[in-house]
TORKOL-4160 file (C-alpha; in steps of 0.2 Angstrom, whole numbers, padded with zeros to 4 digits, m for minus):
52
<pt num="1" X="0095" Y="0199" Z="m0370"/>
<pt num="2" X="0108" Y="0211" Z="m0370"/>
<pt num="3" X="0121" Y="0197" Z="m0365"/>
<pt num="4" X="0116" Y="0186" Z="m0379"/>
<pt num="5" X="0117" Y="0201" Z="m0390"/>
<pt num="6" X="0136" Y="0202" Z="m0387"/>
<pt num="7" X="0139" Y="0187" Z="m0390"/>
<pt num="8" X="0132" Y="0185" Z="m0405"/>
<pt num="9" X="0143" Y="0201" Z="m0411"/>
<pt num="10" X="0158" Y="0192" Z="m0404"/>
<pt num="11" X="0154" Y="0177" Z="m0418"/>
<pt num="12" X="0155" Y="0190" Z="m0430"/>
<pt num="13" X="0171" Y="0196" Z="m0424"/>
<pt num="14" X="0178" Y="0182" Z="m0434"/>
<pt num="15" X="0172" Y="0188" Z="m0452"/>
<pt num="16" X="0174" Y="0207" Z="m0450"/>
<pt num="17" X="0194" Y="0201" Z="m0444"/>
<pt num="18" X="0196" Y="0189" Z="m0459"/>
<pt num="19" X="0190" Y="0202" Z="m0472"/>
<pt num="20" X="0193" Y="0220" Z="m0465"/>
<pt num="21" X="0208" Y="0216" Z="m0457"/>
<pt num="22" X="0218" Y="0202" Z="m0463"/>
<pt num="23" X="0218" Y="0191" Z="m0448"/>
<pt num="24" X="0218" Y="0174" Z="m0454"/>
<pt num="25" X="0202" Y="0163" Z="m0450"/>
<pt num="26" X="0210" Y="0151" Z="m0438"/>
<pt num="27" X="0218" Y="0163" Z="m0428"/>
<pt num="28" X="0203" Y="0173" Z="m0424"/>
<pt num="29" X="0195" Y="0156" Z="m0418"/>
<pt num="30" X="0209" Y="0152" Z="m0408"/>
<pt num="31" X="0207" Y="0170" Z="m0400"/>
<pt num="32" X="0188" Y="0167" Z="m0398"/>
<pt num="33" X="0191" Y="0149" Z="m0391"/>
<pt num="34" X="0204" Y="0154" Z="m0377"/>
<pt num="35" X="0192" Y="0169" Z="m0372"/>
<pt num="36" X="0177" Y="0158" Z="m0370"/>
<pt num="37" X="0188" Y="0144" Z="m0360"/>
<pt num="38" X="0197" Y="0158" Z="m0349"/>
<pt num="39" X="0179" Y="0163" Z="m0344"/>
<pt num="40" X="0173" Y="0145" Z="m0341"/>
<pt num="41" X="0186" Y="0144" Z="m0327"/>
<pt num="42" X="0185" Y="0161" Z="m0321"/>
<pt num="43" X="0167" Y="0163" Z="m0320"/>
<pt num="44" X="0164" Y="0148" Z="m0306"/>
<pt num="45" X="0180" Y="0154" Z="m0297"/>
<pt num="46" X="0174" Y="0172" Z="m0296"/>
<pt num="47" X="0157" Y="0166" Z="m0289"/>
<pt num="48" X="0164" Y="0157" Z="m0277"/>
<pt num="49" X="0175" Y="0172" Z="m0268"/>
<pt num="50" X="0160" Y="0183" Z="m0270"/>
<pt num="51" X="0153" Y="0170" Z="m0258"/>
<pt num="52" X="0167" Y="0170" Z="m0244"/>
C-alpha cells in the first residue's frame, strides 16, 4: 500500500506544479511520462543483474 500511496502523490504532483508553482501542465506530464518510461526499462534490467 505504501507503494501505491506514492504514486498516487506523484499524480498530484501535476496540479500542486500547475497552480503553486507555475509549471505549465504539459510539461509536468512530459516530466511524469519520461520518469514512468525510464523505470519501465530500468526496472527489468535491474532485476535481471540482481540475478547474475
Amino acid at each position: 500500500m505504501g507503494g501505491m500511496g506514492f504514486y498516487c502523490l506523484i499524480g498530484l504532483a501535476n496540479y500542486s506544479a500547475s497552480i503553486g508553482f507555475g509549471i505549465a501542465t504539459v510539461a509536468v506530464g512530459g516530466i511524469l511520462t519520461f520518469t514512468r518510461i525510464f523505470d519501465a526499462v530500468t526496472d527489468p534490467l535491474l532485476a535481471f543483474y540482481s540475478l547474475l
